[in-house]
C-alpha positions in Angstrom: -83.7 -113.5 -276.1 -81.0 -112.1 -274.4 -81.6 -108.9 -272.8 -78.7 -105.9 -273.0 -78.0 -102.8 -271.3 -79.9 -101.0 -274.6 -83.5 -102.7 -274.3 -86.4 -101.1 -273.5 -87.7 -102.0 -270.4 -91.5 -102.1 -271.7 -90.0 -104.7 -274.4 -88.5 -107.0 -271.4 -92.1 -107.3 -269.8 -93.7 -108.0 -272.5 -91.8 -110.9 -273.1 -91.0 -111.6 -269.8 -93.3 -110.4 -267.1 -91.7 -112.7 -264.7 -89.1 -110.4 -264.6 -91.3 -107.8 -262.8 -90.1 -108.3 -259.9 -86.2 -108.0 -260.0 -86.9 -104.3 -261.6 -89.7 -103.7 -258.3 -86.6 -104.8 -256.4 -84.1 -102.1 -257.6 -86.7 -99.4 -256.6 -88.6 -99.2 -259.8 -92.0 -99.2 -259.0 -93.8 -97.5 -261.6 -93.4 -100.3 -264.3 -96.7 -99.2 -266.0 -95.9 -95.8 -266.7 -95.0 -94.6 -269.5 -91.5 -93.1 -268.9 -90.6 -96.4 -267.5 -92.0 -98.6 -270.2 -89.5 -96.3 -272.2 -86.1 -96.5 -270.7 -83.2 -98.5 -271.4 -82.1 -101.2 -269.1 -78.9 -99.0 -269.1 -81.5 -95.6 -268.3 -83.1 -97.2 -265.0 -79.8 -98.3 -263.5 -78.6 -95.0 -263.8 -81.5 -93.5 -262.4 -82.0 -96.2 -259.3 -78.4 -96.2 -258.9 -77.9 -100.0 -259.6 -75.0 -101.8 -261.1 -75.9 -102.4 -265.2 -74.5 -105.5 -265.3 -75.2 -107.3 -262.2 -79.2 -106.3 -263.2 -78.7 -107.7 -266.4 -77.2 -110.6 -264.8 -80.7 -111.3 -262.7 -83.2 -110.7 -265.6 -81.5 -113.1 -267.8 -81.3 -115.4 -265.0 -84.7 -115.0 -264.6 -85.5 -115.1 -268.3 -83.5 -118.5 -268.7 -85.2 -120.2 -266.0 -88.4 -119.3 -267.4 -90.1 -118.2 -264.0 
């Protein structure tokens, strides 16, 4: 699965919860709540400031290395 700026980030850790840690490291810290579990990829850049496409880079990284 390749993830894109319109996934949910719930959706990404269900699949992936290895990927945890790259959205803990952009300031996201609430994972388990429920208006995080609900944004976009594209929603919680925005909101933590970060670069779309650099986190997107990371998480598939992550994703492909299957860590």
């Amino acid at each position: 699965m390749t993830i894109t700026k319109d996934t949910i980030i719930g959706e990404i850790l269900d699949i992936a919860p290895q990927t945890a840690p790259v959205f803990l490291s952009i300031g996201m810290h609430c994972l388990g709540c429920p208006a995080s579990r609900g944004e976009t990829v594209e929603q919680a850049c925005a909101v933590h400031g970060v670069d779309v496409e650099a986190l997107l880079a990371k998480v598939n990284e992550v994703i492909a290395a299957g860590n």
